[in-house]
N, C-alpha and C positions, 0 to 999 in steps of 0.2 A: 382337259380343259374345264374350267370351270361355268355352272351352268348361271345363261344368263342371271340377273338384281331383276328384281321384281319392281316395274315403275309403278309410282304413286297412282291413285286412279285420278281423274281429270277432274279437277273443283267445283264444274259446273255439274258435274257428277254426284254431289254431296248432297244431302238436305239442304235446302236454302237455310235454314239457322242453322246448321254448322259452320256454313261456308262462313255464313254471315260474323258467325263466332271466332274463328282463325282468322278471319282478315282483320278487327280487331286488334287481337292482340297481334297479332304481325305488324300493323298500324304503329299502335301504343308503342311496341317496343323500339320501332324505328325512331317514331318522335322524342323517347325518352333516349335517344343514343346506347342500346345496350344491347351488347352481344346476344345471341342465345346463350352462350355458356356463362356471360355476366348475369344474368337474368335465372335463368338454371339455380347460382351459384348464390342469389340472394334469396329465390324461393327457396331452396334448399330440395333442389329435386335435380336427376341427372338432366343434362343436354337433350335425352334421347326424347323426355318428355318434355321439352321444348319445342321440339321437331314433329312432334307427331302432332302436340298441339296446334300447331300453327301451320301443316299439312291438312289437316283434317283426318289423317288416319292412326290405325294403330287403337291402342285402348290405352287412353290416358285417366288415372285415377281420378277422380273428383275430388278428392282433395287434395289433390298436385295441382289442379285446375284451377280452385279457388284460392292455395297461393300462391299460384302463378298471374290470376286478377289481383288478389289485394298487392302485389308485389308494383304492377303497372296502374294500380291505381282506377282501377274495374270492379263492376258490381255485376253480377249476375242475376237478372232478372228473370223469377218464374211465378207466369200466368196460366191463369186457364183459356182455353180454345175458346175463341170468340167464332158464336155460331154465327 
């Protein structure tokens, strides 16, 4: 028997700017009508970094990230900590 799949860990679980970062693009992609693997397929990155991006988990490159924003039409904004 095979051993249990590993579940994704819970959202509210994530960093709040992750979380915050996946719902986004899970958003965007909805509103723009596109599969993951349409989406995938025009970033030019597989499905699997689709999924994890918009999971929150896994380790998805940053530069699959950034064209998987400019693909949806997203900008990535980095600040410094406001004390």
């Amino acid at each position: 028997m095979a051993p249990p799949r590993r579940t994704n860990p819970r959202r509210d679980g994530l960093m709040p700017e992750l979380a915050g970062i996946s719902r986004a693009f899970v958003e965007r992609r909805l509103a723009l009508r596109l599969t993951q693997q349409t989406l995938a397929d025009l970033a030019g990155v597989s499905r699997y970094s689709v999924q994890t991006l918009e999971a929150g988990t896994g380790a998805t490159r940053i530069d699959s990230v950034l064209e998987i924003a400019n693909i949806l039409g997203l900008r990535l904004d980095v600040r410094p900590d406001e004390e």
